[in-house]
C-alpha positions, 0 to 999 in steps of 0.5 A: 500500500501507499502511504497516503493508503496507510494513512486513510486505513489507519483513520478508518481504523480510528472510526473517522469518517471520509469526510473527516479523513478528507479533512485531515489529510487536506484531500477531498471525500471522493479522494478518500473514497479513491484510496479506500477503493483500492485498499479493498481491492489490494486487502479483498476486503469489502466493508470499512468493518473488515477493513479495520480488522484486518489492519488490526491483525497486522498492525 
């Protein structure tokens, strides 16, 4: 993963939305929604649930 990716799991993983990630990466909500698009692609996950638990299980 980037590490603009790290940075968007990482704040879904803290309960953010992506308006909130948006706001704290200075990027727009549908950039956040890019990155998370393919996060789920690389990850074959398919839901921020998911997502955040496998970014638990690998730190």
């Amino acid at each position: 993963m980037t590490p603009t990716e790290l940075d968007v799991v990482r704040l879904v993983s803290e309960g953010l939305g992506n308006k909130d990630i948006a706001a704290r990466l200075f990027m727009s909500h549908r950039t956040v929604q890019t990155h998370l698009t393919h996060v789920y692609s690389k990850l074959a996950v398919t839901s921020r649930v998911a997502l955040a638990q496998e970014a638990a299980r690998h730190g």
